[in-house]
Kinemage of the C-alpha trace (Angstrom):
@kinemage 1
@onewidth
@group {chain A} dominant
@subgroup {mainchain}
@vectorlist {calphas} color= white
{ca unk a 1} P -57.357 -8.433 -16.054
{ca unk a 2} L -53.678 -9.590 -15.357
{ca unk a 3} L -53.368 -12.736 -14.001
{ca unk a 4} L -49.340 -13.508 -12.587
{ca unk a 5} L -47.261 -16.477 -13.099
{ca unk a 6} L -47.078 -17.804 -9.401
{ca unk a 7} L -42.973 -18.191 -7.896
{ca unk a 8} L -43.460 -21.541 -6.915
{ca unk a 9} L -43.387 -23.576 -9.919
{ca unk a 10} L -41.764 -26.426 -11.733
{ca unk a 11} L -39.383 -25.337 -15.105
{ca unk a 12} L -40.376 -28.880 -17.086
{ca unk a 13} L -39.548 -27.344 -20.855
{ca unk a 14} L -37.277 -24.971 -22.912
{ca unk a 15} L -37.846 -24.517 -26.324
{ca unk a 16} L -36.745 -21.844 -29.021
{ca unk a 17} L -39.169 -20.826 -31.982
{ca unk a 18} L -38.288 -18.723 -35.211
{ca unk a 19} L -39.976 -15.727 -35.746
{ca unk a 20} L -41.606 -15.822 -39.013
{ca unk a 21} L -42.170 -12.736 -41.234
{ca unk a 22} L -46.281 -13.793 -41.262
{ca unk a 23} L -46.015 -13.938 -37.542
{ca unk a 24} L -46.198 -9.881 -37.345
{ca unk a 25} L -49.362 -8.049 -37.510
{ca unk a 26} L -49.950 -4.490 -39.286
{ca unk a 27} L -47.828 -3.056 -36.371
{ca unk a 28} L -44.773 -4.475 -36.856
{ca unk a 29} L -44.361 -6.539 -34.216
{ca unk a 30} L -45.666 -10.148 -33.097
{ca unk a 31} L -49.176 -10.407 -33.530
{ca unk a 32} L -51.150 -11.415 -30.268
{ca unk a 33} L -52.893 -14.627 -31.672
{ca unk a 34} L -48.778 -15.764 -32.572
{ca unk a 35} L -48.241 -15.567 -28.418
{ca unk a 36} L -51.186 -18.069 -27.935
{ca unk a 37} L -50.003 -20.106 -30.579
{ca unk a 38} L -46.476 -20.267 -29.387
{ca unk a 39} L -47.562 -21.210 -26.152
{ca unk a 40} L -49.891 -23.871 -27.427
{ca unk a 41} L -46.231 -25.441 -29.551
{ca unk a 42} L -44.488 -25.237 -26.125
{ca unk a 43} L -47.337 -27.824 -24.470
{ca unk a 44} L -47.854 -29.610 -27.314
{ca unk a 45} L -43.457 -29.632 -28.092
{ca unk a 46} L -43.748 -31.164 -24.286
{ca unk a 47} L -45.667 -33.252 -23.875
{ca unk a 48} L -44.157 -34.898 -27.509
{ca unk a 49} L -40.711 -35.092 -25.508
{ca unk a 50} L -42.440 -37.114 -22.774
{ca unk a 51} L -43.601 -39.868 -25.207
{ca unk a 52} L -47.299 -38.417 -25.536
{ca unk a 53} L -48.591 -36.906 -28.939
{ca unk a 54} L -51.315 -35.732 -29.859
{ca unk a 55} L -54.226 -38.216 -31.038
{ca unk a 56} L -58.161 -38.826 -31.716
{ca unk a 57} L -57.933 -41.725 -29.558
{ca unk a 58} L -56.147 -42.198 -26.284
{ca unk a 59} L -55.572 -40.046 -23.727
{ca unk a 60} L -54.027 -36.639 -23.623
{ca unk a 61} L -54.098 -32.902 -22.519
{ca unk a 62} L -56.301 -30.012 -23.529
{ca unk a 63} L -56.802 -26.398 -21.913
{ca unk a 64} L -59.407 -25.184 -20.555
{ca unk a 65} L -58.635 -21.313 -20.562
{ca unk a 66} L -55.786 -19.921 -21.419
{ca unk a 67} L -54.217 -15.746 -21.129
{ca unk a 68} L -51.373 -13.760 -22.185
{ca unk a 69} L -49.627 -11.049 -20.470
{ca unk a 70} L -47.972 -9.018 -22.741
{ca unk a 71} L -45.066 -6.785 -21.384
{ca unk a 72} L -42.842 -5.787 -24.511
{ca unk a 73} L -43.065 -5.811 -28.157
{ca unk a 74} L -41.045 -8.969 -30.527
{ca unk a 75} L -40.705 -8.450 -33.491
{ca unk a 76} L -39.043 -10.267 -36.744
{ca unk a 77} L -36.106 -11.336 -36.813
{ca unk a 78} L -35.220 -13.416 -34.312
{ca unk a 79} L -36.134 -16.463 -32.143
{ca unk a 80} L -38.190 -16.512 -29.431
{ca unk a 81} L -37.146 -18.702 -26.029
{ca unk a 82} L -39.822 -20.327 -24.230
{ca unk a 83} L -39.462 -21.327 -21.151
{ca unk a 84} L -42.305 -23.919 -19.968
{ca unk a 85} L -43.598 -24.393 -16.151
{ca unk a 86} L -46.356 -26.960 -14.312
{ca unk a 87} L -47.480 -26.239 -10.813
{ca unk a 88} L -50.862 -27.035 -8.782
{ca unk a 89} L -51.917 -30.513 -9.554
{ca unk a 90} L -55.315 -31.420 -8.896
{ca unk a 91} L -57.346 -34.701 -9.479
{ca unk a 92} L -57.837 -34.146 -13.529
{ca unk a 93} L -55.593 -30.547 -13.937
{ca unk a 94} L -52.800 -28.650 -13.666
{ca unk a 95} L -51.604 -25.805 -14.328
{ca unk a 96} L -48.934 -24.955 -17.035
{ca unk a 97} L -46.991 -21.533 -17.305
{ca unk a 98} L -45.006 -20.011 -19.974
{ca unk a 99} L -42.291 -17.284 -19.982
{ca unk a 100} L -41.408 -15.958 -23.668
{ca unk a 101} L -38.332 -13.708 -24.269
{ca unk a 102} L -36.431 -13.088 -27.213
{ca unk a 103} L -33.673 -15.561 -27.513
{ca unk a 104} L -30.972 -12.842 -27.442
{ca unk a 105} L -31.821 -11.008 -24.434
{ca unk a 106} L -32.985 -14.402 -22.236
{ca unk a 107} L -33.621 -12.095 -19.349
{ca unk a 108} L -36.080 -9.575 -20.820
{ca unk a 109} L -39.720 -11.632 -20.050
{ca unk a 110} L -41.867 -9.702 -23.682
{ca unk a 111} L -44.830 -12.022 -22.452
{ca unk a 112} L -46.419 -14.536 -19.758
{ca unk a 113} L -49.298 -16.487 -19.796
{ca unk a 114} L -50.798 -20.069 -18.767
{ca unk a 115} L -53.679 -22.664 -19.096
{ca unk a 116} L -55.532 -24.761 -16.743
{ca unk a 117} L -54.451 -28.267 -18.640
{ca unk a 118} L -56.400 -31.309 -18.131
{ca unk a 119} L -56.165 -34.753 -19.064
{ca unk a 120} L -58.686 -36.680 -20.584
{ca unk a 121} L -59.893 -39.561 -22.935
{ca unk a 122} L -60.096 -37.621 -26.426
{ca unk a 123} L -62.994 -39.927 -27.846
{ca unk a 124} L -64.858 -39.835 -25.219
{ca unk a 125} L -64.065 -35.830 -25.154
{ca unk a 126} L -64.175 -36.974 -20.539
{ca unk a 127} L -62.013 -36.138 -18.072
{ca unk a 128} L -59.791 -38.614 -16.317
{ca unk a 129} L -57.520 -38.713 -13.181
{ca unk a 130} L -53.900 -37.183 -13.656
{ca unk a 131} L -52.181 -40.789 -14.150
{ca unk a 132} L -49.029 -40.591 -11.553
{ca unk a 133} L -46.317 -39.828 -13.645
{ca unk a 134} L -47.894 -36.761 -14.791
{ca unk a 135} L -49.442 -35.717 -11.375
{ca unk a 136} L -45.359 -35.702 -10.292
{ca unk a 137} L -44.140 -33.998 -13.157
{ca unk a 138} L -46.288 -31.196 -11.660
{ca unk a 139} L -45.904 -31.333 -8.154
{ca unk a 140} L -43.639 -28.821 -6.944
């Protein structure tokens, strides 16, 4: 199943990663687990940038699914450009996008993919209402 990266979106995050030797699989080229973990350092790179890290108490983001289209092959060396997207805000989600080509050839998109991101209270492991400044960071 494909699942494309709507047009009408909101570019909130650019980031470039190394590719690391480990990151390739037997094949030679970036290993499909590395996509997923790229996109997770993109979200988690964000959200860091807008004063919100990652902690067991507090409130934060998590995904709820979470896909990968892959178009072309990367492969070591080089970096890898990210290019981060929000769109669709709902009462407790929204959606986040992600465009990765090789930092080199910016143009060429080697993979897409997304998550349904929602905010909640971590200890309580609930979900809670977008708080505003969030909900307008994704609003198109």
């Amino acid at each position: 199943m494909r699942i494309e990266i709507p047009e009408k979106k909101k570019l909130v995050y650019e980031t470039s990663i190394p590719i690391r030797w480990g990151d390739m699989d037997a094949m030679g080229h970036l290993n499909n687990t590395t996509y997923f973990r790229y996109l997770e350092i993109a979200r988690i790179d964000w959200m860091h940038s807008l004063g919100h890290e990652p902690m067991p108490e507090g409130q934060g983001i998590v995904i709820v699914n979470a896909f990968c289209n892959f178009y072309r092959q990367i492969e070591y060396p080089g970096d890898v450009l990210l290019k981060m997207y929000v769109s669709d805000p709902g009462r407790t989600t929204f959606e986040s996008w992600a465009t990765m080509a090789r930092a080199d050839a910016p143009d060429v998109i080697c993979a897409a993919g997304g998550a349904t991101t929602i905010w909640i209270d971590v200890a309580q492991q609930k979900a809670l209402t977008l708080p505003d400044w969030l909900r307008e960071l994704a609003t198109v």
